[in-house]
C-alpha positions as CSV (number, residue, x, y, z in Angstrom):
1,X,-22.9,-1.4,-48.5
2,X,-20.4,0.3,-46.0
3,X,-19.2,-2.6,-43.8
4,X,-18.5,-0.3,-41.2
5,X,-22.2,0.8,-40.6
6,X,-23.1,-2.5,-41.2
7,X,-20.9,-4.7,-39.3
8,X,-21.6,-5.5,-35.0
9,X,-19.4,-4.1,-32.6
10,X,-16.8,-6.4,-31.2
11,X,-16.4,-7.0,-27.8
12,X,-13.5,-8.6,-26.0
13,X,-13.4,-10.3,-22.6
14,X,-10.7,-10.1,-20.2
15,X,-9.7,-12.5,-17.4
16,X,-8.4,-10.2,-14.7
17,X,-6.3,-12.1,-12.2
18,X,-4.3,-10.7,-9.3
19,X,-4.3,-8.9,-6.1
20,X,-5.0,-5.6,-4.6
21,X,-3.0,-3.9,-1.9
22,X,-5.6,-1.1,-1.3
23,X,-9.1,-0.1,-2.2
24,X,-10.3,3.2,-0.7
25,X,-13.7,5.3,-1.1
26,X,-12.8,9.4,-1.7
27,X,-15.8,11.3,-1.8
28,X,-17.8,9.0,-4.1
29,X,-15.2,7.8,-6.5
30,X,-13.0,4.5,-5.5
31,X,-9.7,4.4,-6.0
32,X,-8.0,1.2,-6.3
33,X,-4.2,1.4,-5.8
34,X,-1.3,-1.5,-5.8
35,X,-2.7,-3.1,-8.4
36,X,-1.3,-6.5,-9.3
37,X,-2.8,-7.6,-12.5
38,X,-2.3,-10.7,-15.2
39,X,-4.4,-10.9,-18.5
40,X,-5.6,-13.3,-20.8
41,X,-8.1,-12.7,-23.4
42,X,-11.6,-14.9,-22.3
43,X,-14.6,-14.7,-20.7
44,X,-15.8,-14.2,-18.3
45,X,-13.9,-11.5,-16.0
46,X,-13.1,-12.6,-12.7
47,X,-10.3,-11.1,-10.5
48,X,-9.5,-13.3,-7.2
49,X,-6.6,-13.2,-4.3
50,X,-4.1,-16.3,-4.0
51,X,-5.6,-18.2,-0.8
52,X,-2.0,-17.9,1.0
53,X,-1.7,-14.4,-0.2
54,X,-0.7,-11.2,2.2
55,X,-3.2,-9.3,4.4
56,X,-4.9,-6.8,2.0
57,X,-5.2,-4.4,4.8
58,X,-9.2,-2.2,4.3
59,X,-8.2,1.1,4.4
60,X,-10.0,4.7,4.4
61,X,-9.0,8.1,3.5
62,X,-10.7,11.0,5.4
63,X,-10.1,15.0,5.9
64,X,-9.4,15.9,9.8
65,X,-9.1,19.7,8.4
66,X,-8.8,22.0,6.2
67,X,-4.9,20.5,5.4
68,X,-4.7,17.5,7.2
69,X,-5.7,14.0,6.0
70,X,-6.3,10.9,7.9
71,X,-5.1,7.1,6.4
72,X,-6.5,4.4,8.6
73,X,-5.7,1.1,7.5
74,X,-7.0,-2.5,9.9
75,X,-4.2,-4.4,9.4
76,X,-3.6,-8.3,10.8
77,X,-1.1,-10.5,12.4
78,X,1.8,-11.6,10.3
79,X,2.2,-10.0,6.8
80,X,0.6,-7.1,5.7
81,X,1.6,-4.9,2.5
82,X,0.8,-1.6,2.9
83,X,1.3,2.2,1.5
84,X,1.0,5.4,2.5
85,X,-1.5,7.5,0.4
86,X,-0.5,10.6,2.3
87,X,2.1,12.6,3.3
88,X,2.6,12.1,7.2
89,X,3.8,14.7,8.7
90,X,7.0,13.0,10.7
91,X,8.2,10.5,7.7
92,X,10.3,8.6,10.2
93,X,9.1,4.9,10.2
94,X,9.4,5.1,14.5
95,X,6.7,8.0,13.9
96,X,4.3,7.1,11.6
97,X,4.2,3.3,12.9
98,X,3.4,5.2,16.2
99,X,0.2,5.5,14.9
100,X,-1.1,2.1,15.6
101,X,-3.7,1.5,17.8
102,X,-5.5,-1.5,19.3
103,X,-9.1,-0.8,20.6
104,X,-8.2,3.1,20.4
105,X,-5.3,2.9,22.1
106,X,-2.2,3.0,21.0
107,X,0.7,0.1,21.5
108,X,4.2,-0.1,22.3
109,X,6.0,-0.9,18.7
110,X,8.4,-3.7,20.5
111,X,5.3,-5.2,21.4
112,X,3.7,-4.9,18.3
113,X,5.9,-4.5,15.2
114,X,8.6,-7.2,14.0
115,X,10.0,-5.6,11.2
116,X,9.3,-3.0,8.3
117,X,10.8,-3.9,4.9
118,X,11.1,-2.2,1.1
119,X,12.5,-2.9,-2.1
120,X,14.5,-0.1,-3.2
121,X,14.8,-0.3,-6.8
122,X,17.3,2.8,-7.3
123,X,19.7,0.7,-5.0
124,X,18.6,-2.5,-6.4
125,X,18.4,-3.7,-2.4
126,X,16.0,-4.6,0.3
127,X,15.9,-1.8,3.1
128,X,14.3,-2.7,6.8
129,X,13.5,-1.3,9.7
130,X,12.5,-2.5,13.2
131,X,12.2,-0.8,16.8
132,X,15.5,-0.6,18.2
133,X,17.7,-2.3,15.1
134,X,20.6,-1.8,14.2
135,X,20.3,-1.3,10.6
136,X,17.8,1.6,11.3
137,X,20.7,4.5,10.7
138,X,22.4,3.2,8.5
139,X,22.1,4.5,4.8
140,X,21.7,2.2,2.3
141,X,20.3,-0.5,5.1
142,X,17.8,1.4,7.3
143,X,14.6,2.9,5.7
144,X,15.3,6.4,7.0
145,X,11.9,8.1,5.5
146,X,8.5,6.1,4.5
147,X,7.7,7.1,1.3
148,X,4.2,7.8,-0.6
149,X,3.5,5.3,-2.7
150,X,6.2,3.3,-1.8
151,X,5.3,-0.6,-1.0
152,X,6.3,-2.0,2.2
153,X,6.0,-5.2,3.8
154,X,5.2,-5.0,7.6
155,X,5.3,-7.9,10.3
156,X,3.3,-7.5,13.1
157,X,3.5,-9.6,16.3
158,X,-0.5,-9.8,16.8
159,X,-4.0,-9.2,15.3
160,X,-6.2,-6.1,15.4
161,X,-4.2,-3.3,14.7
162,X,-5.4,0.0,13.4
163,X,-2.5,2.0,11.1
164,X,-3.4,6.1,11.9
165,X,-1.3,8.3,9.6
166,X,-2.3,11.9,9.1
167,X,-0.8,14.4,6.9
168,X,-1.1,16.0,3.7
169,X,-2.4,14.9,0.1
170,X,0.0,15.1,-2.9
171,X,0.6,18.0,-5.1
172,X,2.2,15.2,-7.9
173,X,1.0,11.9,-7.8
174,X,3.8,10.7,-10.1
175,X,5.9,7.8,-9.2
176,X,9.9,7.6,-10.6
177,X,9.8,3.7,-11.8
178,X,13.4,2.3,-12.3
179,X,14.3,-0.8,-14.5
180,X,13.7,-4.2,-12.9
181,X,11.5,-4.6,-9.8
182,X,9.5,-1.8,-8.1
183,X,7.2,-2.4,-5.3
184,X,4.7,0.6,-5.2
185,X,1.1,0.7,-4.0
């Protein structure tokens, strides 16, 4: 008898635990990015958020043209993790965080952001940004350029904020991983 005619067909369960930093509907394929996953081999799958964890801001990806993209993420007071999926067109943090709005208008960042932080892993050091700071211009302190793909904690000073970014989509979606910790999304 050939046992491998005859035999069943295993399957394996997976508990999934984690969190997801973004989940976002392109044409009709979703796309699930910042994925923070743990494994353990039983049944049945389940994936949950911890209780306390960060805002896991709802975001959407549409085209405005024929080159441009629009990112709109709702993001909330306190915390949020975010990424850009696009390639703004100004990089600048002042500029792309100009793009939030609160009921379609948009708000003074003094008002409205705290602070903008990233790991850099190349440097092995936390980089931030805030409207007005000091450490703004200063290599190797200040984020000078938001990057795609690149995690980034944001602290907002209230609720019910829109994050607009528009610009272009990737020709490479590859992203340069160094040893240690990388916070990408």
């Amino acid at each position: 008898m050939n046992r491998s005619n005859s035999s069943p067909a295993q399957t394996r369960q997976w508990r999934l635990w984690g969190y997801v930093s973004r989940i976002f509907l392109i044409g009709s394929l979703f796309v699930i990015l910042g994925l923070n996953l743990s494994l353990a081999q039983v049944a049945p799958p389940t994936l949950t958020t911890p209780d306390n964890g960060p805002n896991i801001p709802k975001t959407s990806v549409k085209q405005v043209a024929d080159t441009e993209i629009q990112e709109i993420a709702d993001l909330e007071m306190g915390w949020n993790l975010i990424s850009l999926q696009v390639l703004p067109n100004d990089p600048s943090p002042s500029a792309v965080l100009a793009g939030l709005t609160q009921f379609g208008s948009q708000v003074d960042l003094n008002s409205a952001v705290d602070s903008l932080w990233c790991y850099d892993a190349q440097l092995e050091r936390w980089l931030t940004w805030s409207p007005g700071g000091e450490l703004n211009n200063i290599p190797g302190a200040g984020i000078q350029d938001m990057k795609i793909y690149q995690g980034y904690w944001l602290k907002l000073k209230f609720a019910g904020l829109k994050l607009h970014v528009e610009g272009s989509l990737p020709e490479n979606g590859a992203v340069t991983l160094y040893p240690g910790w990388n916070l990408i999304g």
